[in-house]
C-alpha positions in Angstrom: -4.9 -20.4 28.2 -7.8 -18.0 28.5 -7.3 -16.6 31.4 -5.9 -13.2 32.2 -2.0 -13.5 33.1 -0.6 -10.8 34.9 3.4 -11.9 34.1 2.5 -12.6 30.2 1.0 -9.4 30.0 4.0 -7.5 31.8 6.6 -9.6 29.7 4.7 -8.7 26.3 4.0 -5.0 27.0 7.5 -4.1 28.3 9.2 -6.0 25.1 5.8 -3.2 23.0 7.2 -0.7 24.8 11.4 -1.1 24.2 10.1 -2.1 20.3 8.1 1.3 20.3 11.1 3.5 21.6 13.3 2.5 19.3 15.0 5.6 17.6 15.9 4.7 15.1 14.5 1.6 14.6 17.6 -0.6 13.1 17.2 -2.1 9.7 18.3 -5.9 11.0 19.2 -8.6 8.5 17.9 -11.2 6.6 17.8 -14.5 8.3 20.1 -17.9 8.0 17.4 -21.2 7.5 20.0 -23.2 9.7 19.9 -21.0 12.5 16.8 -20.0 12.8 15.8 -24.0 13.2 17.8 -24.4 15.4 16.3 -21.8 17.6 12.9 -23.1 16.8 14.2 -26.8 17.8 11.8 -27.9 20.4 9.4 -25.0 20.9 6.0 -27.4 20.2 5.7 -29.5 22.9 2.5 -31.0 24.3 3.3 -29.2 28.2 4.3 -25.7 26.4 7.6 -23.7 27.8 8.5 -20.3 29.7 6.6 -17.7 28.0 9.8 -15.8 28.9 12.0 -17.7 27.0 9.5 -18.2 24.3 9.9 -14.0 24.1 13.6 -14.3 24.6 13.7 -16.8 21.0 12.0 -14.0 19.4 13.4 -11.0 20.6 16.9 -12.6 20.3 16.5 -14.7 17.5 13.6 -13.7 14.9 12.9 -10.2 14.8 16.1 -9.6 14.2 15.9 -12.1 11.1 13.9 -9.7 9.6 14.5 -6.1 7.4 12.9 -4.1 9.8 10.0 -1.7 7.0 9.9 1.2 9.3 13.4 1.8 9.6 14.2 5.5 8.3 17.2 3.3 6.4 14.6 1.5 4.4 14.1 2.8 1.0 13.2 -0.1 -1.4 10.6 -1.4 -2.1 7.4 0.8 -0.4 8.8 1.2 3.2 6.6 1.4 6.1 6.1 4.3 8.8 3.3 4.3 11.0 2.9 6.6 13.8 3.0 5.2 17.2 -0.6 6.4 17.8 -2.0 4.0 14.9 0.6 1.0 16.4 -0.6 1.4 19.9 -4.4 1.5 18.5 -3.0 -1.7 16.4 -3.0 -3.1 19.7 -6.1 -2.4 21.0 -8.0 -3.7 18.4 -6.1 -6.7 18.4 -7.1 -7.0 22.2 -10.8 -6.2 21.3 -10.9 -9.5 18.8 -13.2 -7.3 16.8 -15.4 -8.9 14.0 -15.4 -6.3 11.8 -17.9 -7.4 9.1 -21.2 -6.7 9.8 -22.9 -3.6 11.8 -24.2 -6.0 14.0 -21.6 -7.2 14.8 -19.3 -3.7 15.2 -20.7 -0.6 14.2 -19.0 1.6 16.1 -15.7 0.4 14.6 -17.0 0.0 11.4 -19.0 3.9 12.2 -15.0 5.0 12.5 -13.2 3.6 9.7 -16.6 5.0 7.3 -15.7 8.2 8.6 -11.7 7.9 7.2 -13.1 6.3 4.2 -15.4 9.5 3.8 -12.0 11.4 4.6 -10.0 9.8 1.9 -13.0 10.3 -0.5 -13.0 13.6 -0.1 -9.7 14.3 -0.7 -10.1 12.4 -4.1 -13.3 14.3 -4.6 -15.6 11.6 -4.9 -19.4 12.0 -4.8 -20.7 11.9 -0.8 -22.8 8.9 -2.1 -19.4 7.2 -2.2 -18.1 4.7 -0.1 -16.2 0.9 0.5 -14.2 -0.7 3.2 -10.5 -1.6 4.1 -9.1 -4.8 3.1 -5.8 -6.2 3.5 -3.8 -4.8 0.7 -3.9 -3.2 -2.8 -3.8 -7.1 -4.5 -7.1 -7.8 -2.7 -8.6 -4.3 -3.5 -8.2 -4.6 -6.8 -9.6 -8.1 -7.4 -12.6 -6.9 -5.1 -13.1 -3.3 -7.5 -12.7 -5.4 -10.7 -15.4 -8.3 -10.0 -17.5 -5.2 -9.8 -16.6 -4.2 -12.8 -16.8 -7.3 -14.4 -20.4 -7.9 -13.1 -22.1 -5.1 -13.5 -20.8 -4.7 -17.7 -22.1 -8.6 -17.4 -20.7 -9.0 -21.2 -19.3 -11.9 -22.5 -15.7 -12.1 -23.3 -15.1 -9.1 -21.7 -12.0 -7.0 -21.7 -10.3 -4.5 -19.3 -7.4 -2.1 -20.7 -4.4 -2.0 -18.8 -1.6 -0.3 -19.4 1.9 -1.7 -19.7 3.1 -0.2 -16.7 0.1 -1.3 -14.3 0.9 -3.2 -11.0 1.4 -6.9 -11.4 -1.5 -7.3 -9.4 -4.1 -5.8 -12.1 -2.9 -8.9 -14.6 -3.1 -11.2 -11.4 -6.7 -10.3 -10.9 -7.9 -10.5 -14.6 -6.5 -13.5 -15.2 -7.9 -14.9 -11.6 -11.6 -13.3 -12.4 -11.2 -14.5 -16.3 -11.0 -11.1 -18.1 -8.5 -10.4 -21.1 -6.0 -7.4 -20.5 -6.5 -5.0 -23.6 -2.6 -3.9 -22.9 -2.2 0.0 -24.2 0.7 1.0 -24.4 2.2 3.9 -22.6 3.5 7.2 -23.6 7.0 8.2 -21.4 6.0 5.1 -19.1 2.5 7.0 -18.4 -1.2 5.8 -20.2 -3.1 8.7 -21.7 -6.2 8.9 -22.9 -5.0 9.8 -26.4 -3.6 6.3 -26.1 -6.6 4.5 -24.5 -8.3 6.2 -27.2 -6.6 4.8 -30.3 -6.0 1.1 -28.5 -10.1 1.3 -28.4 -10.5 1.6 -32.0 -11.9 -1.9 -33.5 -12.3 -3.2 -30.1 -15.4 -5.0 -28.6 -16.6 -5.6 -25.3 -14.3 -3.6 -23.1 -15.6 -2.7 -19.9 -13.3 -1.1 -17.9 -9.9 0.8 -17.6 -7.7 1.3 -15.0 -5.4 3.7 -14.5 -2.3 4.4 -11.9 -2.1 7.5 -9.6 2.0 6.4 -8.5 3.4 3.7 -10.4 5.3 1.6 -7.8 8.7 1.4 -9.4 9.3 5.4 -10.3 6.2 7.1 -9.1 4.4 7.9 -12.4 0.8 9.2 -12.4 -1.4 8.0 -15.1 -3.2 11.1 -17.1 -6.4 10.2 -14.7 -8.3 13.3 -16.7 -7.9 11.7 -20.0 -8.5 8.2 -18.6 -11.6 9.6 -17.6 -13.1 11.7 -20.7 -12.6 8.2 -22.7 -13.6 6.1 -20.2 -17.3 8.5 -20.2 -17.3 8.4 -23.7 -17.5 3.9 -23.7 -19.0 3.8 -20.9 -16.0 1.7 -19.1 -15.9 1.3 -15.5 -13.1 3.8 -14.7 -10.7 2.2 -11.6 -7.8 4.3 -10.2 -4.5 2.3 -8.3 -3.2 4.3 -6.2 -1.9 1.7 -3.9 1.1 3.4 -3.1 0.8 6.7 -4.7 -2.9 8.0 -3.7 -1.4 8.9 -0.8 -0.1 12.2 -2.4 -3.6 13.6 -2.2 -3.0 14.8 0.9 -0.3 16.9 -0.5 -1.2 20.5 -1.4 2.3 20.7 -3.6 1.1 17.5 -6.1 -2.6 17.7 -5.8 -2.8 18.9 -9.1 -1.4 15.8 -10.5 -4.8 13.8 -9.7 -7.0 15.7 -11.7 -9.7 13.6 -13.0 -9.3 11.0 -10.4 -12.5 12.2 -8.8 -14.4 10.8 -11.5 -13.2 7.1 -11.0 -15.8 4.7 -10.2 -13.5 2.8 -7.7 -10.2 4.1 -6.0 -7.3 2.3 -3.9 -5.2 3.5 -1.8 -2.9 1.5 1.3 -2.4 3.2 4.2 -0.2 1.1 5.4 2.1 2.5 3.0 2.1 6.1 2.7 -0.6 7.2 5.0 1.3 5.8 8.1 -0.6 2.9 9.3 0.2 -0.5 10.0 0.4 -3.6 7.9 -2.3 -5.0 6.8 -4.6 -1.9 5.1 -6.0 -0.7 2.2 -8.8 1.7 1.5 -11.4 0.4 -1.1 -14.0 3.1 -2.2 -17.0 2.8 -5.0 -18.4 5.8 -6.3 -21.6 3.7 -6.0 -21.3 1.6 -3.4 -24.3 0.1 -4.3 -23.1 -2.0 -6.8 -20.6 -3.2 -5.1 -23.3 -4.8 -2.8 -25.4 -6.3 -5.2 -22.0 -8.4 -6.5 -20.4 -9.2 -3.1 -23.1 -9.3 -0.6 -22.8 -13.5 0.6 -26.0 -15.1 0.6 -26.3 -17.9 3.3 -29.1 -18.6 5.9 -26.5 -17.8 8.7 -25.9 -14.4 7.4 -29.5 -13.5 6.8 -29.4 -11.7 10.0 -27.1 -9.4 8.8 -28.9 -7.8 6.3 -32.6 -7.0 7.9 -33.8 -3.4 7.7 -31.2 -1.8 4.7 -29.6 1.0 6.7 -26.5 -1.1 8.1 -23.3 -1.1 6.4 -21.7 -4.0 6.5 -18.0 -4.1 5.3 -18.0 -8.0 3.4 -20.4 -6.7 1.1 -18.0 -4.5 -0.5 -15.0 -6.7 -1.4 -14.6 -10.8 -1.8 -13.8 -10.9 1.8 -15.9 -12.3 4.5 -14.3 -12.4 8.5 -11.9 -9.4 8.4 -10.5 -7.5 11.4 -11.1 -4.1 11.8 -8.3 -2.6 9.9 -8.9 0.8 9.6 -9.4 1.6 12.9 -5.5 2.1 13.9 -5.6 4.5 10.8 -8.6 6.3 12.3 -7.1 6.9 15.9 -3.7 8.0 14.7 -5.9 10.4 12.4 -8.6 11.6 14.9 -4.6 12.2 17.5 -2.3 13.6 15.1 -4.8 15.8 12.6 -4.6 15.7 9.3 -2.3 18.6 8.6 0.4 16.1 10.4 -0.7 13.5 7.6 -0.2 16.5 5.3 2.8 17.4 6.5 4.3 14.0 6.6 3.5 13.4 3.1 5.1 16.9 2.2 8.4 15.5 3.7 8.7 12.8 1.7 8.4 14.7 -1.6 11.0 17.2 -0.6 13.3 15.1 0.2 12.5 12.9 -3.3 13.5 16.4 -5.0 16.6 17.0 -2.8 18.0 14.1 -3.7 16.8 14.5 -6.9 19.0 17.5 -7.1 21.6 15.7 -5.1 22.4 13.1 -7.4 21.9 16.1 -10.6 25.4 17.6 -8.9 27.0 14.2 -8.6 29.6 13.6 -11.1 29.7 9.9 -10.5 26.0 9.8 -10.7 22.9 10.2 -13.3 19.1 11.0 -12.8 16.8 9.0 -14.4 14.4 11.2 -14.3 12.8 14.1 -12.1 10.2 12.6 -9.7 6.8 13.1 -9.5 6.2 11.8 -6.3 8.9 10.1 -3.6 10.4 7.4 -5.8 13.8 8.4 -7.1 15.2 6.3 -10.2 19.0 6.7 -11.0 22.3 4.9 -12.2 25.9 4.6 -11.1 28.1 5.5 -14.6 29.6 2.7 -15.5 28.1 0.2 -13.3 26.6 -3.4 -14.1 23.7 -5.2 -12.9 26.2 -7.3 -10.7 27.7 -4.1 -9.4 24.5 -2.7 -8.1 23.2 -6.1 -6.5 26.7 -6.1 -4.6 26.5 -2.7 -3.5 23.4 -3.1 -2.0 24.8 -6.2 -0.7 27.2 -3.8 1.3 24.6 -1.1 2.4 22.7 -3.8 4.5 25.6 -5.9 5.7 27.1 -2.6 7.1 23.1 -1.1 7.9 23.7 1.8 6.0 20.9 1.7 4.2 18.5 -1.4 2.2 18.4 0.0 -1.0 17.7 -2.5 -3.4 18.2 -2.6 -7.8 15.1 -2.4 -9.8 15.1 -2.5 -13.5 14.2 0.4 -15.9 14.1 -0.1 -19.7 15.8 -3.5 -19.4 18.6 -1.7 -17.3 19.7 -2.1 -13.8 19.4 0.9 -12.2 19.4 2.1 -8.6 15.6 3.3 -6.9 15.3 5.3 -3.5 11.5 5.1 -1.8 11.0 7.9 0.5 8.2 7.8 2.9 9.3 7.7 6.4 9.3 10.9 7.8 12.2 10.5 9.4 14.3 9.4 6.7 17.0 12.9 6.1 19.1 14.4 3.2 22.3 13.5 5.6 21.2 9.6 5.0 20.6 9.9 1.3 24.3 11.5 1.2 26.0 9.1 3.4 24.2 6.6 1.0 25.5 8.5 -2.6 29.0 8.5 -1.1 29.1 5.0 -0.8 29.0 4.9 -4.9 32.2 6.1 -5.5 34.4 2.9 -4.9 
C-alpha cells in the first residue's frame, strides 16, 4: 500500500487534471440514498478491487451526487471559489503529510501561513504583536477565540453579549464553553454600540462582546467602532466574525465599513470562503497572542519537546486543536502566484456584481429589493410569492442547472438570497436567473 504506483498516480492525476479544467465547473445534483448503495455494494473487500474502477464509481457515480461549491451557478449559501494555484498547492501539501503543529515539526510551513496571517492582520490593522493560526472553519475559530476570552476575564458566571443576529455558531460555542449570551438587540438587523451600551446597564460579569463584520444571511457589518469604544470602556474582550464577510478588507470600495475592527482583540476570517482557498480554512488572529498561549498551550510529557527555548511558534497553542494539517499553506501559494491586487480584484467583482443586481432587480416589476447590499449577499422577494413558491422554484433552477439558489428567511418571511463570490459568476447569469421568476 505504501509503495509508489506509477498507474495509481497517472489514473488520479489525469482524473485532477479533467476536474481542474472544468469551465465551468457544472453544479451536479443532490444524490439518491438507493443508488448511491448500490454503487457502493461490494467496494470493502478483504483483496481490494481495480483502483480504476474504484475511480470510475466516483467519477461516475459520487461526485456527481454532490452540488458542486465552486460552480459560478452556486449562489446560496457561501459558495466556494478557489483559484487553481491554492488547489494544486492543496495537493501538495496533502502529498507532503505535513504535521503542521509545532515548529519542530514544520516551520517552514508554519514560517508561510505566519506570513498570510501577518497579511490578513494588516489589512485589519492589527498591532504587529498580533498573530494566531488557521483552523478548520469559522465554528472552530470562534470556540478557540472565546475560551480565551473566557479564561483570561476568569470570572465566575460570566457573560458574553451577542447580538441577535450573530452566527449560530457564537451561541454553539457559549453554550459548549458554559457562558450565558447577554443577547442585545439590534438596530436595522446591525448591533451598535449605543445598543451594547444600554443592554450593559445593571449587568455584571460580562467579559466580552462580539461583533459581525458580514452577517451570513444579508451581509450586514456590525458598527465595529462603537463595539469597540464600549467594549474599552468595560474592559470586554472585543471579538470580530468575519467568517464570511472579513474578506471585504481587501476591498478598497468597502474598507471603510471596518472601521474600528482594528481594535478587536481576536478576528476571524475563512478563506475558504471569500479569499479563494480551499475547504477546510480559517484565519484565527489574537491581538495578543500571548494569551492565547497561556489557555491553549497542551501540557503533556510527550509534548515537552515542543516548547524548549520560547522563540518557536507552534500553531496548537493558539486554538483547542492539537494534529492539524497545514491549512494555510494553499492560501499562501495562490497569494505569493497571483498577488494580492488579484485577491483585491476578485473581491471587487463580487461587490459589483451584488450592486448590479441589486439595481437589476430595483427595475424589475415582478421583483422587490430587500434592501441595498453592503457587501455580496443580495436579499429579495418575488411579489406575490409564498414560502412553497420559492422552495419549488429553486427546486426548478437545480433540476434544470440554472442556478442553486436556495430560500432563506428574513423577518419571519420567505424571501429569495443571491451569494456572490466566484469571480466568475456574470450579470448574464443573475438575468437568466430573474427571468425565470416570471411564471
Amino acid at each position: 500500500m505504501h509503495s509508489y504506483d506509477e498507474r495509481l498516480t497517472t489514473l488520479v492525476f489525469d482524473y485532477m487534471r479533467q476536474r481542474l479544467a472544468l469551465d465551468p465547473v457544472p453544479l451536479d445534483h443532490p444524490g439518491e440514498k438507493d443508488k448511491l448503495d448500490a454503487a457502493l455494494a461490494g467496494l470493502m473487500t478483504a483483496k481490494g478491487n481495480d483502483p480504476a474502477r474504484v475511480l470510475d464509481i466516483y467519477d461516475q457515480q459520487l461526485s456527481r451526487a454532490v452540488i458542486s461549491a465552486d460552480s459560478n451557478r452556486f449562489l446560496s449559501f457561501i459558495p466556494a471559489a478557489p483559484t487553481k494555484a491554492a488547489l494544486l498547492f492543496d495537493m501538495v501539501v496533502s502529498c507532503a503529510s505535513l504535521q503542521g503543529i509545532s515548529w519542530l515539526e514544520a516551520s517552514g510551513a508554519i514560517a508561510a501561513e505566519n506570513q498570510v496571517l501577518r497579511l490578513i492582520a494588516d489589512r485589519a490593522g492589527m498591532p504587529g504583536t498580533a498573530g494566531g493560526c488557521f483552523v478548520s472553519g469559522g465554528s472552530a475559530a470562534n470556540l478557540s477565540a472565546l475560551v480565551v476570552a473566557r479564561d483570561t476575564a476568569g470570572l465566575p458566571n460570566a457573560k458574553i453579549a451577542v447580538s441577535d443576529q450573530a452566527h449560530s455558531s457564537i451561541s454553539n460555542t457559549l453554550r459548549i464553553i458554559g457562558v450565558e449570551a447577554l443577547v442585545v438587540p439590534s438596530e436595522d438587523h446591525r448591533l451598535t454600540g449605543e445598543a451594547l451600551r444600554r443592554a450593559l446597564e445593571g449587568q455584571e460579569n460580562v467579559i466580552g462582546v462580539v461583533a459581525t463584520s458580514g452577517t451570513t444571511n444579508a451581509g450586514i457589518i456590525d458598527d465595529l467602532k462603537g463595539v469597540a469604544e464600549v467594549a474599552r470602556e468595560r474592559n470586554l474582550w472585543f471579538h470580530v466574525d468575519g467568517a464570511y464577510g472579513g474578506a471585504g478588507l481587501f476591498a478598497p470600495s468597502v474598507r471603510h465599513r471596518y472601521e474600528g475592527i482594528e481594535h478587536a482583540d481576536s478576528f476571524v476570517v475563512d478563506p475558504h470562503k471569500w479569499l479563494f482557498a480551499p475547504f477546510d480554512c480559517a484565519a484565527l488572529i489574537y491581538r495578543d497572542p500571548r494569551l492565547a498561549r497561556a489557555v491553549h498551550t497542551q501540557d503533556a510529557s510527550y509534548l515537552d519537546v515542543l516548547h524548549t527555548d520560547g522563540g518557536e511558534w507552534n500553531p496548537t497553542d493558539y486554538a483547542y486543536h492539537l494534529t492539524r494539517r497545514a491549512r494555510g499553506l494553499p492560501l499562501w501559494f495562490s497569494l505569493a502566484v497571483n498577488g494580492t491586487d488579484a485577491y483585491t480584484e476578485a473581491v471587487e467583482r463580487g461587490l459589483t456584481l451584488a450592486r448590479e443586481s441589486a439595481e437589476l432587480i430595483r427595475e424589475s416589476d415582478h421583483l422587490e429589493l430587500i434592501r441595498d447590499p453592503e457587501l455580496s449577499a443580495v436579499l429579495f422577494r418575488r411579489r406575490g410569492w409564498t414560502s412553497h413558491d420559492y422552495y419549488a422554484w429553486s427546486e426548478r433552477l437545480l433540476a434544470g442547472q440554472v442556478g442553486f439558489v436556495t430560500p432563506t428567511g428574513w423577518e419571519g418571511e420567505t424571501v429569495a438570497r443571491f451569494a456572490f463570490l466566484h469571480p466568475g459568476t456574470t450579470i448574464e447569469i443573475v438575468k437568466e436567473i430573474v427571468a425565470t421568476m416570471r411564471d
